[in-house]
C-alpha positions as CSV (number, residue, x, y, z in Angstrom):
1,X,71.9,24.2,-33.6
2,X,74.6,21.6,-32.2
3,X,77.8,21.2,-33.5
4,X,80.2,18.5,-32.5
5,X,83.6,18.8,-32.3
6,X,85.8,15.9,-32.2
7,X,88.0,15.9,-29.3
8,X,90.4,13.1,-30.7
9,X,91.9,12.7,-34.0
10,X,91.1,10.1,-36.0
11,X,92.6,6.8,-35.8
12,X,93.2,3.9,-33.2
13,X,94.3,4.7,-29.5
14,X,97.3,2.6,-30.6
15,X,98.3,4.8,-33.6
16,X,98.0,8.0,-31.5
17,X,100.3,9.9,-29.6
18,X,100.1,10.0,-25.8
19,X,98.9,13.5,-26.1
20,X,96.5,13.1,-28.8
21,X,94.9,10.1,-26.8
22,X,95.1,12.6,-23.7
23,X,92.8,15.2,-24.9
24,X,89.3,15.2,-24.6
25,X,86.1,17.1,-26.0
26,X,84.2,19.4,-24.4
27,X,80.5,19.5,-24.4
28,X,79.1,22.6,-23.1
29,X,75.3,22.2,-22.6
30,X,74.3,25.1,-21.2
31,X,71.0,23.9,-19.9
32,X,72.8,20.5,-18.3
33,X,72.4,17.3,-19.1
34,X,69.8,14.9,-18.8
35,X,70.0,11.3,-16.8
36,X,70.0,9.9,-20.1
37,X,73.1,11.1,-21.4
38,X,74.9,11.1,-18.0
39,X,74.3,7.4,-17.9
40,X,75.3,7.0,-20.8
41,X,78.5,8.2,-20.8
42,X,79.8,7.6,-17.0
43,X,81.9,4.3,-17.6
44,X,83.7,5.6,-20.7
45,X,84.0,8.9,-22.7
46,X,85.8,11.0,-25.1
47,X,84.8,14.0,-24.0
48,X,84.2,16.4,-20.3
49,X,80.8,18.5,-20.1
50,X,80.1,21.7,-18.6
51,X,76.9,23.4,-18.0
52,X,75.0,26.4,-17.3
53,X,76.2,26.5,-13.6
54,X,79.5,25.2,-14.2
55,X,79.6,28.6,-16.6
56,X,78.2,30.5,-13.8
57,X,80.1,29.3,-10.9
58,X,83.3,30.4,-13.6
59,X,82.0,34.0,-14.2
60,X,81.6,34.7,-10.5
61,X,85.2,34.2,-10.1
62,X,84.7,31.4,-7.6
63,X,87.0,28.9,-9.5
64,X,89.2,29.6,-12.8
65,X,88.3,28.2,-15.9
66,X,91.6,26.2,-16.6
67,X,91.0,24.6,-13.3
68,X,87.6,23.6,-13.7
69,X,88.5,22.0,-16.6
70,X,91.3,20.4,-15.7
71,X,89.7,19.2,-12.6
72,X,86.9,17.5,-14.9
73,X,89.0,15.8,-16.9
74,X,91.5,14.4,-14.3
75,X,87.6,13.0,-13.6
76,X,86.8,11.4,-16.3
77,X,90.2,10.0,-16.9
78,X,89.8,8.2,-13.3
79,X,86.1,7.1,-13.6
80,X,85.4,7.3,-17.3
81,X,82.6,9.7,-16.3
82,X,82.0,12.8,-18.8
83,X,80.0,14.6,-16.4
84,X,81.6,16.3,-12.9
85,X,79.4,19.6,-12.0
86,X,81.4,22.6,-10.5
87,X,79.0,22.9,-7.5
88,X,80.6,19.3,-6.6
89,X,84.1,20.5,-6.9
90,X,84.4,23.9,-4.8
């Protein structure tokens, strides 16, 4: 089963706050993504991914959690891209 939480309130980015329009979604897919749904959200996306090994790569205790994701989404806010694997980062 796949539930999908909003990561931005309802509304127009003009009628939301700076922090509302800030915060993305987060898709965990545990066994990654395909190409598919890469491609189609690397220009432009409400949300930041994580997968199986970026899970793993956190539960080693080679990078922390908070980092990761902060280091994703400072990602996707400067190449619209959702997806950003941990192997890439440390």
């Amino acid at each position: 089963m796949v539930h999908i939480l909003p990561g931005r309130p309802a509304g127009k980015p003009d009628q939301m706050s700076p922090i509302d329009a800030a915060v993305p979604g987060l898709f965990v897919a545990v066994n990654g993504l395909s190409s598919v749904a890469r491609e189609a959200h690397r220009e432009r996306t409400p949300f930041i991914t994580m997968d199986g090994a970026d899970l793993y790569v956190v539960l080693e205790g080679r990078i922390r959690l908070d980092d990761l994701l902060s280091i994703k989404q400072r990602h996707a806010n400067d190449t619209g891209s959702c997806y950003h694997p941990a192997m890439e980062i440390i």
